[in-house]
Structures are given as structure tokens and as C-alpha cells.
N, CA, C and O atoms as a printed pandas DataFrame, in Angstrom:
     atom_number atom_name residue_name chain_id  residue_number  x_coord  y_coord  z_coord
0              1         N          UNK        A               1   10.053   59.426  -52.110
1              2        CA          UNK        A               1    8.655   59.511  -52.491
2              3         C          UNK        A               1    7.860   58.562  -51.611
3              4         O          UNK        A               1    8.452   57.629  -51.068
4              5         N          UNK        A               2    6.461   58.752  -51.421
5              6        CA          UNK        A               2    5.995   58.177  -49.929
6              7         C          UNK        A               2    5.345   57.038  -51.441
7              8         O          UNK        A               2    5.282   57.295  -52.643
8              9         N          UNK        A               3    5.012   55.946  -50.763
9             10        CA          UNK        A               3    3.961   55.259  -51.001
10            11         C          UNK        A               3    2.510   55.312  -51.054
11            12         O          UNK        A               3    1.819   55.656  -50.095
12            13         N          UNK        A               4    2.088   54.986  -52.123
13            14        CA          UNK        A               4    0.628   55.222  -52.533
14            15         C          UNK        A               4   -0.069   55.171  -51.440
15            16         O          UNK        A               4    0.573   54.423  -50.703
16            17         N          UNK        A               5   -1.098   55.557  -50.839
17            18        CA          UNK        A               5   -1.984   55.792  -49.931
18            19         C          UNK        A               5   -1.444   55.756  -48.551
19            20         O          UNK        A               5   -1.967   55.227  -47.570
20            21         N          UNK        A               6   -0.705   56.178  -48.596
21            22        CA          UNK        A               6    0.496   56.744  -47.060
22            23         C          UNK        A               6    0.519   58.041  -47.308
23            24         O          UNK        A               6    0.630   58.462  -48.459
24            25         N          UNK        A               7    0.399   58.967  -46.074
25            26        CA          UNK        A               7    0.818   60.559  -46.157
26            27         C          UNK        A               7    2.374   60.373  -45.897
27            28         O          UNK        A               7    3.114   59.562  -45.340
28            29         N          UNK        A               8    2.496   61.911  -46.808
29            30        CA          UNK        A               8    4.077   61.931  -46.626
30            31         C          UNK        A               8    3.926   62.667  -45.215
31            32         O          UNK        A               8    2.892   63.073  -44.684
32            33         N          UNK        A               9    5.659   62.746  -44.613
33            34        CA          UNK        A               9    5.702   63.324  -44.075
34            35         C          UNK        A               9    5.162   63.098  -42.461
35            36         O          UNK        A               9    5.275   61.930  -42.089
36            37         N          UNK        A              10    4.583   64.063  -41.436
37            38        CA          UNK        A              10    3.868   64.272  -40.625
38            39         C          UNK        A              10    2.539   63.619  -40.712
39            40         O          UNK        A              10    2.087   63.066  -39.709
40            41         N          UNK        A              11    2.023   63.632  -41.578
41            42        CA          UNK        A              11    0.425   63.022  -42.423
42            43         C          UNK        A              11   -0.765   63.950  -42.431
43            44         O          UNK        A              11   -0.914   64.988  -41.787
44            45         N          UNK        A              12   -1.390   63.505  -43.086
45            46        CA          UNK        A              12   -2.509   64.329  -42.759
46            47         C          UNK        A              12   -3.665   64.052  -42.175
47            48         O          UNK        A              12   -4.205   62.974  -42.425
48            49         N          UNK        A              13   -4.414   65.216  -41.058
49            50        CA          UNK        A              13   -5.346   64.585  -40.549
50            51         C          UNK        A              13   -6.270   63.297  -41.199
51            52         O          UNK        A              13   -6.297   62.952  -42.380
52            53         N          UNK        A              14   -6.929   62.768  -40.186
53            54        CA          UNK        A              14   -7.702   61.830  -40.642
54            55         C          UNK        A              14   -9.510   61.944  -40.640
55            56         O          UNK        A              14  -10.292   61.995  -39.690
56            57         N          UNK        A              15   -9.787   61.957  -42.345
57            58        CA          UNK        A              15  -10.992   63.012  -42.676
58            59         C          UNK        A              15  -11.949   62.386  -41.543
59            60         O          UNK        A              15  -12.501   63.187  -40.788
60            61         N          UNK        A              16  -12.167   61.091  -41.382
61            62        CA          UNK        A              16  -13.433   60.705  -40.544
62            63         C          UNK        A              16  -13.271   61.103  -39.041
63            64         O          UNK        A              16  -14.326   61.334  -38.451
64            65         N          UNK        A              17  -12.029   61.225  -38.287
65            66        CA          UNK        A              17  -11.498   61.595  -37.174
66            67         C          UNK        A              17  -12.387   63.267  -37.206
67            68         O          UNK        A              17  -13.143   63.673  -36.324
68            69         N          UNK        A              18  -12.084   63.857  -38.233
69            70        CA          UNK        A              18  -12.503   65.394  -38.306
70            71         C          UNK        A              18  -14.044   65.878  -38.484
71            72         O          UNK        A              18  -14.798   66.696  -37.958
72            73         N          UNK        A              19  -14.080   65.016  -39.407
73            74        CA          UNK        A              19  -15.584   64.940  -39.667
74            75         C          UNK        A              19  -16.520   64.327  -38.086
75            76         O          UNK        A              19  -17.571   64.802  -37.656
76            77         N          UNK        A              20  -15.931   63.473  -37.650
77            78        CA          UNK        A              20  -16.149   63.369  -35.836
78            79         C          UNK        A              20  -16.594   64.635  -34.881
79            80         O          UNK        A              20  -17.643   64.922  -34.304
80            81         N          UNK        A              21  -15.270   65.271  -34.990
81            82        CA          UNK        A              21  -15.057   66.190  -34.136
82            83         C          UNK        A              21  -16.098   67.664  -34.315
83            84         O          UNK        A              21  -16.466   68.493  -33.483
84            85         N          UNK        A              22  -16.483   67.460  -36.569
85            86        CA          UNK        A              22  -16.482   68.733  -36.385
86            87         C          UNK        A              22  -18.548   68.303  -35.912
87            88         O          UNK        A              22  -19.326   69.028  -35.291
88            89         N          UNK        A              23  -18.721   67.385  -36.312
89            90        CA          UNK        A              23  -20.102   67.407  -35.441
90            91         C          UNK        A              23  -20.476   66.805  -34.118
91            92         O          UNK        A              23  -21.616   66.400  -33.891
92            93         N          UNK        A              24  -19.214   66.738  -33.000
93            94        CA          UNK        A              24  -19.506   67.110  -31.956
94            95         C          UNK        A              24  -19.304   68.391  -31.564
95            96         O          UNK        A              24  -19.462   68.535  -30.351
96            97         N          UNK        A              25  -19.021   69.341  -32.139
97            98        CA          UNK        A              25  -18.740   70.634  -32.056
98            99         C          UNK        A              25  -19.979   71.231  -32.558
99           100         O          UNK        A              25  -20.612   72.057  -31.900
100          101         N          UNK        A              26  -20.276   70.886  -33.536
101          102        CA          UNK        A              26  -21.944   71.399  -33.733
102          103         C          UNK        A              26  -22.974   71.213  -32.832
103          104         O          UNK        A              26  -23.897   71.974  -32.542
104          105         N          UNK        A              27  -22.681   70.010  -32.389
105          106        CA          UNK        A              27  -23.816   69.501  -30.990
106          107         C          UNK        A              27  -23.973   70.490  -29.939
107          108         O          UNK        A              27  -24.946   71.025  -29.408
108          109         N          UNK        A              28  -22.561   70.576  -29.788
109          110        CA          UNK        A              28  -21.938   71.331  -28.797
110          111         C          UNK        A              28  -22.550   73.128  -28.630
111          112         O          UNK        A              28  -22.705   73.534  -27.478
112          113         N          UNK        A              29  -22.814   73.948  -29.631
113          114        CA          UNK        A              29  -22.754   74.721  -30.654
114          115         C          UNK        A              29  -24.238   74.619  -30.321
115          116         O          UNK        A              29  -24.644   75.514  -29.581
116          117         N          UNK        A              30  -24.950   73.895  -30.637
117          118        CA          UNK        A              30  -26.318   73.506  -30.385
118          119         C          UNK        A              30  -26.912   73.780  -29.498
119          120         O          UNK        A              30  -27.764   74.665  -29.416
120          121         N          UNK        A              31  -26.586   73.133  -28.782
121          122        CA          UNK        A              31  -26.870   72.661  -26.887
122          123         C          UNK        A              31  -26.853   74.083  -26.505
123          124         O          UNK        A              31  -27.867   74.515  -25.956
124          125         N          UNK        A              32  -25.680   75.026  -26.747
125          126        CA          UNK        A              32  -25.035   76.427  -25.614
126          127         C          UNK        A              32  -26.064   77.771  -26.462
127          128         O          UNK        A              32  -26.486   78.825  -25.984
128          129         N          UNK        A              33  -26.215   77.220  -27.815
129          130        CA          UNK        A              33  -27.459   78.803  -28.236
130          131         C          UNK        A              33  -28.664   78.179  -27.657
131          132         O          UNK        A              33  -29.472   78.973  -27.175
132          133         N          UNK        A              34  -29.150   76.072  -27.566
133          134        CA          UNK        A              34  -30.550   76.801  -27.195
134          135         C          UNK        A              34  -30.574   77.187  -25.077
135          136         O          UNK        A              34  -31.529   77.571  -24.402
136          137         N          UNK        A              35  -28.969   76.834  -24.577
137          138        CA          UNK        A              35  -29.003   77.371  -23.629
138          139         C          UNK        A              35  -29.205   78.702  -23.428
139          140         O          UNK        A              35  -30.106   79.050  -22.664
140          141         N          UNK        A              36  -28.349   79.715  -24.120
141          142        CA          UNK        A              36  -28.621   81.003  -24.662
142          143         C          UNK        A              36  -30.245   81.377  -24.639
143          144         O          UNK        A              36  -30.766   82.129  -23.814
144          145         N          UNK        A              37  -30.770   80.850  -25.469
145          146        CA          UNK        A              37  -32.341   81.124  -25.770
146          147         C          UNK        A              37  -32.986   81.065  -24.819
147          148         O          UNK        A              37  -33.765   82.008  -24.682
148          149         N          UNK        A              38  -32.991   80.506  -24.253
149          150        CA          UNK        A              38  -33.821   80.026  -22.461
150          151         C          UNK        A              38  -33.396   80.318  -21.471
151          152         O          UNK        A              38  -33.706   79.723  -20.439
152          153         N          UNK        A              39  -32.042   81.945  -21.527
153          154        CA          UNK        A              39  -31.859   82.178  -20.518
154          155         C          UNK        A              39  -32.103   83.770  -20.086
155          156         O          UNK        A              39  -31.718   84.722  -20.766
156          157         N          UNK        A              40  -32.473   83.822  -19.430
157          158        CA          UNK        A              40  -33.302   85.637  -18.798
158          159         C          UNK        A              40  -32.191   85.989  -18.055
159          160         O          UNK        A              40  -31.711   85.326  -17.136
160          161         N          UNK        A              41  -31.649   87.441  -18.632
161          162        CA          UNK        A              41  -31.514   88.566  -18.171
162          163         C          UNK        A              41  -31.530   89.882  -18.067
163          164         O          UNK        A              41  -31.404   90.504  -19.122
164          165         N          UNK        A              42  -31.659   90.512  -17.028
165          166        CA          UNK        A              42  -32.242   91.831  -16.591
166          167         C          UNK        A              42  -31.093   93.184  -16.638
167          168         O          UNK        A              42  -30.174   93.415  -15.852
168          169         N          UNK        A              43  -31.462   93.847  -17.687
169          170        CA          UNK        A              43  -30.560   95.300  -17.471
170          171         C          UNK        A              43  -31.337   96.133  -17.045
171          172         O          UNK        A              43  -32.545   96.199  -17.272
172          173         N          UNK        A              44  -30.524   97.002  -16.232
173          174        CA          UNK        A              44  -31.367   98.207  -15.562
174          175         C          UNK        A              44  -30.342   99.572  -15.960
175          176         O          UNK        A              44  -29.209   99.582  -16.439
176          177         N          UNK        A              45  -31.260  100.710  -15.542
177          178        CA          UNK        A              45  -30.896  102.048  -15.984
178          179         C          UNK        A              45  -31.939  102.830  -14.638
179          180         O          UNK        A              45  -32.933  102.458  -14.015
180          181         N          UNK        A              46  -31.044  104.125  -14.633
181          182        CA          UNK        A              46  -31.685  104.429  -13.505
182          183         C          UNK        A              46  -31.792  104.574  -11.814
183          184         O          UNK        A              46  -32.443  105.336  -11.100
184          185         N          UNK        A              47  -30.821  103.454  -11.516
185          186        CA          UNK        A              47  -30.834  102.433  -10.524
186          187         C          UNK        A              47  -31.983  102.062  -10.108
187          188         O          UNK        A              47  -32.638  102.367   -9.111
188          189         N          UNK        A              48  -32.204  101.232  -11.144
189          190        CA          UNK        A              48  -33.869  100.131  -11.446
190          191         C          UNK        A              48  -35.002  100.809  -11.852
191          192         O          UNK        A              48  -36.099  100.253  -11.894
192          193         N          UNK        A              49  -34.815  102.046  -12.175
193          194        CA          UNK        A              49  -36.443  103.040  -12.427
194          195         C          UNK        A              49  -36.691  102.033  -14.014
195          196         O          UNK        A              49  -37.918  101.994  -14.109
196          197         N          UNK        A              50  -36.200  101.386  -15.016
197          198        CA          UNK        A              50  -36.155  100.861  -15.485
198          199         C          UNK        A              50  -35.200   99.876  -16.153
199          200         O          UNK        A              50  -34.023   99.977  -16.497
200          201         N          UNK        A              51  -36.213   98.761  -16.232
201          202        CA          UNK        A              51  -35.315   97.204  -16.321
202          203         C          UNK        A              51  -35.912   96.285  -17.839
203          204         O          UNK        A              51  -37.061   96.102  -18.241
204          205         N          UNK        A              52  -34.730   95.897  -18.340
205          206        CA          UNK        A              52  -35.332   95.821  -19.721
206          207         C          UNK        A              52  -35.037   93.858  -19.153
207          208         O          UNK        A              52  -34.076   93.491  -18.476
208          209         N          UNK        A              53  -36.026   93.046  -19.618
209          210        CA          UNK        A              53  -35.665   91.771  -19.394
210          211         C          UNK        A              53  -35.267   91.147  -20.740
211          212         O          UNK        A              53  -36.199   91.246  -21.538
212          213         N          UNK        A              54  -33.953   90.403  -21.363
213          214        CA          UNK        A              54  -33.087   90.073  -22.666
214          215         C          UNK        A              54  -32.806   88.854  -22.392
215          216         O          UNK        A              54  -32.187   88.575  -21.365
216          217         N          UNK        A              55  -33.218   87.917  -23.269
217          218        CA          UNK        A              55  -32.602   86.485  -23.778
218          219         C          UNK        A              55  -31.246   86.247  -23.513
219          220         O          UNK        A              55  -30.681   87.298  -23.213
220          221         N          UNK        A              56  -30.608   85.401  -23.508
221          222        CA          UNK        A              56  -29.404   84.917  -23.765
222          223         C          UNK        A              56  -29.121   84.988  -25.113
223          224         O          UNK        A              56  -27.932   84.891  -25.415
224          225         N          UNK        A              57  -29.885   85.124  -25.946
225          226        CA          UNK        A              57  -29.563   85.346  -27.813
226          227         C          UNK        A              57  -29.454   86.723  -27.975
227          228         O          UNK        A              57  -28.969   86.990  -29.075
228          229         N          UNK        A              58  -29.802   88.007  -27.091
229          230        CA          UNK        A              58  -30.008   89.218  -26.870
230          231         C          UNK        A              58  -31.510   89.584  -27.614
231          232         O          UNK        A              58  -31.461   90.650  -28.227
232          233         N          UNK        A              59  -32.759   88.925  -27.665
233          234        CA          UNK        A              59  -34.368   89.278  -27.787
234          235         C          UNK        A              59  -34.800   89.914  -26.598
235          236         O          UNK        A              59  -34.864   89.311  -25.527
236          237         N          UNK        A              60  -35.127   91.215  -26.751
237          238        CA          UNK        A              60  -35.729   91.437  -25.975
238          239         C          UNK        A              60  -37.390   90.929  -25.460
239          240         O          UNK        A              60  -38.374   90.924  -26.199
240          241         N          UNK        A              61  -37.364   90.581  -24.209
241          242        CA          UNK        A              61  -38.855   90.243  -23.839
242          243         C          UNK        A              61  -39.545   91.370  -22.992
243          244         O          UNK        A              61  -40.582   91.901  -23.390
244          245         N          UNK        A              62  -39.007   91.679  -21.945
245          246        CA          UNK        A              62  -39.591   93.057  -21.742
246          247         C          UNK        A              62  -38.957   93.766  -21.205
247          248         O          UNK        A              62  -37.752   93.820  -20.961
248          249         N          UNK        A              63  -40.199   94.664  -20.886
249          250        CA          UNK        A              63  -39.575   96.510  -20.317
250          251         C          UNK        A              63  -40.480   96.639  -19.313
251          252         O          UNK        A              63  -41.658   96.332  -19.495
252          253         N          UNK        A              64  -40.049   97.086  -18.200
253          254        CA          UNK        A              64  -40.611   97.817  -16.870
254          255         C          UNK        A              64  -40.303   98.962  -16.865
255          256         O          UNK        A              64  -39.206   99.218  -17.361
256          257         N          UNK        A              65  -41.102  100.073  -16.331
257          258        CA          UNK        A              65  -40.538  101.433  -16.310
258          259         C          UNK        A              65  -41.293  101.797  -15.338
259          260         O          UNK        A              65  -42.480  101.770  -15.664
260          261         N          UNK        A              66  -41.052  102.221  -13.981
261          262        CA          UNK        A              66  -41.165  102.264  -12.307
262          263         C          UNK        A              66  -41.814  103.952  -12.567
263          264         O          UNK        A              66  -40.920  104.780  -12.744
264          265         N          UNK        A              67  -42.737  104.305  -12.589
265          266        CA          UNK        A              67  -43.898  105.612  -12.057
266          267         C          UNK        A              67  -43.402  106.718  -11.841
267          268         O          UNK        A              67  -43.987  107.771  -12.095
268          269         N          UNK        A              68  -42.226  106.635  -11.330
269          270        CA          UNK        A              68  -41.229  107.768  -10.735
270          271         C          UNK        A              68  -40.380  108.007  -12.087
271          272         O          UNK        A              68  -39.805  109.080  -12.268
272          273         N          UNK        A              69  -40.338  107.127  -12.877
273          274        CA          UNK        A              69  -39.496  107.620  -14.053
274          275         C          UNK        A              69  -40.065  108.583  -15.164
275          276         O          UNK        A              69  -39.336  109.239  -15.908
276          277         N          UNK        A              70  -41.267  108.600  -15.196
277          278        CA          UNK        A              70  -42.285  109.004  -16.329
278          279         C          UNK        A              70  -42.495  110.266  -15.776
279          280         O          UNK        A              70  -43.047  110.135  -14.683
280          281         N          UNK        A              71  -42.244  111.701  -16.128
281          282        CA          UNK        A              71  -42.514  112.594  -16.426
282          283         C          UNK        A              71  -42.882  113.151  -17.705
283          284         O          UNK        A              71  -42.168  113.223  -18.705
284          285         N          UNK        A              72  -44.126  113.554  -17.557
285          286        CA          UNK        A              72  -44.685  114.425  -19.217
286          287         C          UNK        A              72  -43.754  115.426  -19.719
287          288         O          UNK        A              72  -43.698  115.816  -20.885
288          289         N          UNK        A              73  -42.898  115.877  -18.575
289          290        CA          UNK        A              73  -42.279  117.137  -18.858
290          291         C          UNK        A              73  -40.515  117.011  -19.674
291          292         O          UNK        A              73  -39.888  117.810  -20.370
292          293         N          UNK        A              74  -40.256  115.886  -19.262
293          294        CA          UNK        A              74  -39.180  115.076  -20.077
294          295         C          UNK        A              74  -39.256  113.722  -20.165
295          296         O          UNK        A              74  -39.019  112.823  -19.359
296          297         N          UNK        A              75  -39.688  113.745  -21.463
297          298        CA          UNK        A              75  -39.406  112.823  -22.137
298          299         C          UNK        A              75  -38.376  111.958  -22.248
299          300         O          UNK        A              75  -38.318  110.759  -21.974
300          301         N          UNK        A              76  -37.432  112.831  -22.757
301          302        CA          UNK        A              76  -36.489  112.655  -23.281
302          303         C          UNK        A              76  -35.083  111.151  -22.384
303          304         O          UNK        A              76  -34.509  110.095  -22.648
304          305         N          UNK        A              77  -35.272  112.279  -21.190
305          306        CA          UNK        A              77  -34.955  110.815  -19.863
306          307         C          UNK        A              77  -35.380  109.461  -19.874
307          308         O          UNK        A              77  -34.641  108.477  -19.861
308          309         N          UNK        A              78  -36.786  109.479  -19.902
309          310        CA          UNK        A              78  -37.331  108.205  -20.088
310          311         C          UNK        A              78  -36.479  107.117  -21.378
311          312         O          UNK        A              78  -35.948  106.012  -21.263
312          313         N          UNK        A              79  -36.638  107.916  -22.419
313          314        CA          UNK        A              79  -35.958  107.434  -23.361
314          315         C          UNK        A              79  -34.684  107.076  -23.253
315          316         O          UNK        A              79  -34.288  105.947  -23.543
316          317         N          UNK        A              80  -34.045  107.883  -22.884
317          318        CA          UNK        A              80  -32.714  107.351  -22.590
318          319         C          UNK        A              80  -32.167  106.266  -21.571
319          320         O          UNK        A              80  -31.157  105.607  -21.814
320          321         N          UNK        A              81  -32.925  106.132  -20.394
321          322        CA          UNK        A              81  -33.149  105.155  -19.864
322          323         C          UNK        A              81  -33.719  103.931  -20.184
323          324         O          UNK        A              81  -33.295  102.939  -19.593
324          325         N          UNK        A              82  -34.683  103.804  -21.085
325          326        CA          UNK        A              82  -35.577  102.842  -21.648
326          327         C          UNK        A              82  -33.920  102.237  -22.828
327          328         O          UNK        A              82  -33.765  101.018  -22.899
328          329         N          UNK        A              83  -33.096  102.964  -23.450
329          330        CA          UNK        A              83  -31.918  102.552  -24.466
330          331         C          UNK        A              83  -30.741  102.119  -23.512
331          332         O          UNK        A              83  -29.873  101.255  -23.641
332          333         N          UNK        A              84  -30.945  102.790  -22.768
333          334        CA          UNK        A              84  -29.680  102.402  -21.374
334          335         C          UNK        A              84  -30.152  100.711  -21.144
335          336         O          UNK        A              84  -29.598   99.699  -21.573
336          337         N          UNK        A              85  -31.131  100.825  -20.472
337          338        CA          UNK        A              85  -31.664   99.194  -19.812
338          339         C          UNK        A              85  -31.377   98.169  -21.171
339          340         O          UNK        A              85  -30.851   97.056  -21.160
340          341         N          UNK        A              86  -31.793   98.774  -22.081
341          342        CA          UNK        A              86  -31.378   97.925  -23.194
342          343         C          UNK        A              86  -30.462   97.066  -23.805
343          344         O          UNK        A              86  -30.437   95.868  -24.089
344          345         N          UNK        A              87  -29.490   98.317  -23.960
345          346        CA          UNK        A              87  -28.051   98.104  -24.087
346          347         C          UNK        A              87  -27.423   97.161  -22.487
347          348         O          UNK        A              87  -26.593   96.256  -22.563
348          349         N          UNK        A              88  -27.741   97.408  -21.803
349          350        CA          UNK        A              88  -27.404   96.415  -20.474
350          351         C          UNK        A              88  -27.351   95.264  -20.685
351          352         O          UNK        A              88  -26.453   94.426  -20.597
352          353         N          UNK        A              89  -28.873   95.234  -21.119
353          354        CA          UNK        A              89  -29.522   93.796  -21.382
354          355         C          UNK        A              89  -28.816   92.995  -22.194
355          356         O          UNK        A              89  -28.430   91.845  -21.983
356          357         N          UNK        A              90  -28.590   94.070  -23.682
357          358        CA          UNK        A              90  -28.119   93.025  -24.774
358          359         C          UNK        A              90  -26.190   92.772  -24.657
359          360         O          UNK        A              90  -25.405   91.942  -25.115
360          361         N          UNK        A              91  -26.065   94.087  -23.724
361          362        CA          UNK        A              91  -24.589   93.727  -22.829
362          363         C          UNK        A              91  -23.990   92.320  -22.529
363          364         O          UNK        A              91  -22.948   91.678  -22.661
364          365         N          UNK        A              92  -25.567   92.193  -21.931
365          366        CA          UNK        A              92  -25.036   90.632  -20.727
366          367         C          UNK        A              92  -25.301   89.812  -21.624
367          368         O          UNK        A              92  -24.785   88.713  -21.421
368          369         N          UNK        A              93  -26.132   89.924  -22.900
369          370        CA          UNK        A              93  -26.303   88.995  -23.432
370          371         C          UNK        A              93  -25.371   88.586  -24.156
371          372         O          UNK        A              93  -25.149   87.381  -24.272
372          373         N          UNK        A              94  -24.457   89.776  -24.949
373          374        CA          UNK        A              94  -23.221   89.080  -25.981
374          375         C          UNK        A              94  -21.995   88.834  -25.010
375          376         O          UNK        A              94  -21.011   88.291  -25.513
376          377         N          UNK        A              95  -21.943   89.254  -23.372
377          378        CA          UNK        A              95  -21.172   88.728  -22.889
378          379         C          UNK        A              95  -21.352   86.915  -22.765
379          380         O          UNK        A              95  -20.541   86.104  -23.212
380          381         N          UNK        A              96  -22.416   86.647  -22.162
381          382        CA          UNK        A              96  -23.197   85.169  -21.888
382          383         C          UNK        A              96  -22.517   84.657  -23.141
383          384         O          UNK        A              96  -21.616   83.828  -23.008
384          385         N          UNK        A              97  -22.964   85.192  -24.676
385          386        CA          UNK        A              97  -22.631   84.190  -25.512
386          387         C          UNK        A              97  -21.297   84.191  -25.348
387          388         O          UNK        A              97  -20.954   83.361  -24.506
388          389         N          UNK        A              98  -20.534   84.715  -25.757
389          390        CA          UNK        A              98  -19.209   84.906  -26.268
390          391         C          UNK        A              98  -18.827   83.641  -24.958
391          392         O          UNK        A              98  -18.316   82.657  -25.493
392          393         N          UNK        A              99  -18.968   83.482  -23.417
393          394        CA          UNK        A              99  -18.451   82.834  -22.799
394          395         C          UNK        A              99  -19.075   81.295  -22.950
395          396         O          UNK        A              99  -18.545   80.351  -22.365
396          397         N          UNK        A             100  -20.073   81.161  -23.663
397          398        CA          UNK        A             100  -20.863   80.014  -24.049
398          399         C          UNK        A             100  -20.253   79.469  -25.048
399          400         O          UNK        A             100  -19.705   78.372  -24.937
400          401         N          UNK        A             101  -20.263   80.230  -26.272
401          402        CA          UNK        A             101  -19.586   79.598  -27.226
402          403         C          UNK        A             101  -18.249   79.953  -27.494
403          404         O          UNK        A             101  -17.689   79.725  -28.566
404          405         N          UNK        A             102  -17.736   80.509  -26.524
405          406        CA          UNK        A             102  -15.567   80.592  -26.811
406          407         C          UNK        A             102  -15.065   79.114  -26.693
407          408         O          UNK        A             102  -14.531   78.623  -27.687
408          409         N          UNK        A             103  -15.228   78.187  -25.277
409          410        CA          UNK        A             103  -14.559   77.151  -25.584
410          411         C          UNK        A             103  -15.268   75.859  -26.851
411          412         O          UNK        A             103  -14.775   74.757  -27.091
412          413         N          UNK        A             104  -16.883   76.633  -27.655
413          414        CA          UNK        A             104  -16.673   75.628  -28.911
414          415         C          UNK        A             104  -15.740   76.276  -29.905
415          416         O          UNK        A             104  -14.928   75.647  -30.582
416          417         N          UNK        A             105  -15.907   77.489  -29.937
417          418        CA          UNK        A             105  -14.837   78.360  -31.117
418          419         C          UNK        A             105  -13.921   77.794  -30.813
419          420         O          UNK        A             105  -13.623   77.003  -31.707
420          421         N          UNK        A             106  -13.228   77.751  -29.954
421          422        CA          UNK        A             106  -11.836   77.157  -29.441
422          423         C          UNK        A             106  -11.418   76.058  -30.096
423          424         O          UNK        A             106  -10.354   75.830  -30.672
424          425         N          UNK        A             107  -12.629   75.237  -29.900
425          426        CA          UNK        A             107  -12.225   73.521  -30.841
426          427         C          UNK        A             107  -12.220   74.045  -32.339
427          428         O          UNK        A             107  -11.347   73.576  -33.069
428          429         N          UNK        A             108  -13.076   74.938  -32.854
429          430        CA          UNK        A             108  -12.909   74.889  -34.321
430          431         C          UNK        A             108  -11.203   75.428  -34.738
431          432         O          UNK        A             108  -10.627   74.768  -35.603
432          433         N          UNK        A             109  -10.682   76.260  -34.291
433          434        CA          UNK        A             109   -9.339   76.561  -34.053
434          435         C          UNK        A             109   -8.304   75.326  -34.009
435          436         O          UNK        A             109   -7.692   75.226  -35.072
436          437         N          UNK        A             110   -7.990   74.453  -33.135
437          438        CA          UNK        A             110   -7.702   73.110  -32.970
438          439         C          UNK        A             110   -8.065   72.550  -34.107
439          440         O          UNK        A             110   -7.054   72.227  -34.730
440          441         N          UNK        A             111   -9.704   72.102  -35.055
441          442        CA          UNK        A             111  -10.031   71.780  -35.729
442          443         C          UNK        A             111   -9.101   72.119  -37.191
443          444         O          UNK        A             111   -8.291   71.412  -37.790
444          445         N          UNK        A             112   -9.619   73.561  -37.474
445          446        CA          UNK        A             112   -9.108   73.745  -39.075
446          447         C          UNK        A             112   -7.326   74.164  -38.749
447          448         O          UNK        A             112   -6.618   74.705  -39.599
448          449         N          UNK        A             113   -6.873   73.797  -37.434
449          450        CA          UNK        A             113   -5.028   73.911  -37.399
450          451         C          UNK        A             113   -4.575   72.808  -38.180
451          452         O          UNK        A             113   -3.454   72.770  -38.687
452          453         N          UNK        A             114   -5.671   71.658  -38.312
453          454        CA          UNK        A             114   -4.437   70.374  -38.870
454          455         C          UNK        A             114   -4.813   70.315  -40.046
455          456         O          UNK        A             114   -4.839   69.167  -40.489
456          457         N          UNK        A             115   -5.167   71.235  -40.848
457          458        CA          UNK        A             115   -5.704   71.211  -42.277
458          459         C          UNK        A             115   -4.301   71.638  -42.750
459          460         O          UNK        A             115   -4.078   71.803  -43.949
């Protein structure tokens, strides 16, 4: 039997050690969405007849759509191009995050292993 305020065994993490870690990981966490937020990129459709410009959070800010794309007579193109550039946009954007915040996910992993 271990002694009063000794872990048995291996031990168990140490709460203030964790409690450390887990709010430099929030900082961390912090810092890379409002990097995210403040960062512009451009999907296109078309080959550039239209370009949708998307946050790093995936918000869209805008839409260009190039003169040559707009026909009265189909619509329908436009549209699909205007969802194409979109999807690009918000493409690069959940790629950006996912590579922004994988190595903090990473620590939370490490983190709740020694629980």
C-alpha cells in the first residue's frame, strides 16, 4: 500500500504541471485562429472567370466575376462557378486550419494520455 500523499505506482500526472500545459495550448490555439482570421485566400473557378476571396476561418469576403462569365442566356454556369470558387476558397481554408491547429491538437493528445 503506497503512502498517504504519494502516487502508487507510475504516479499520476502532476495537476499544476497540466493545468500549465493545458493553457499554453490555449494560447497557442489562440494565436493560430486569430492567425486564421487575418489570413486571405483566393479560390477560383473557371480558370479565374471567377475568384471568391475566404478568410483563414473560411468567411467569405468577396466575389469577382470577370464579364466574359456572365451570360443572360445561362445562368446557370455562372452559378456554378460562383459555388465552385467558393468551395475552393473554403477548401484552402479548412486545409490552412487543420495545418494550423494539428500540431496544438497534437499536444492535447499528449495532454489527456497521462490522465
Amino acid at each position: 500500500m503506497a503512502k498517504q500523499g504519494r502516487p502508487m505506482g507510475g504516479g499520476q500526472p502532476n495537476i499544476q504541471q497540466l493545468m500549465k500545459q493545458a493553457q499554453k495550448m490555449q494560447a497557442q490555439m489562440q494565436e493560430a485562429q486569430e492567425k486564421l482570421a487575418t489570413t486571405e485566400l483566393t479560390g477560383t473557378a473557371g480558370g479565374g472567370l471567377v475568384t471568391a476571396t475566404v478568410s483563414g476561418s473560411g468567411e467569405v469576403l468577396g466575389l469577382k466575376i470577370d464579364a466574359k462569365a456572365v451570360d443572360p442566356d445561362d445562368v446557370e454556369s455562372l452559378e456554378d462557378l460562383v459555388l465552385a470558387a467558393l468551395r475552393d476558397g473554403q477548401r484552402q481554408a479548412t486545409e490552412l486550419g487543420e495545418a494550423a491547429m494539428g500540431p496544438v491538437a497534437g499536444g492535447a493528445q499528449g495532454l489527456l494520455g497521462g490522465l
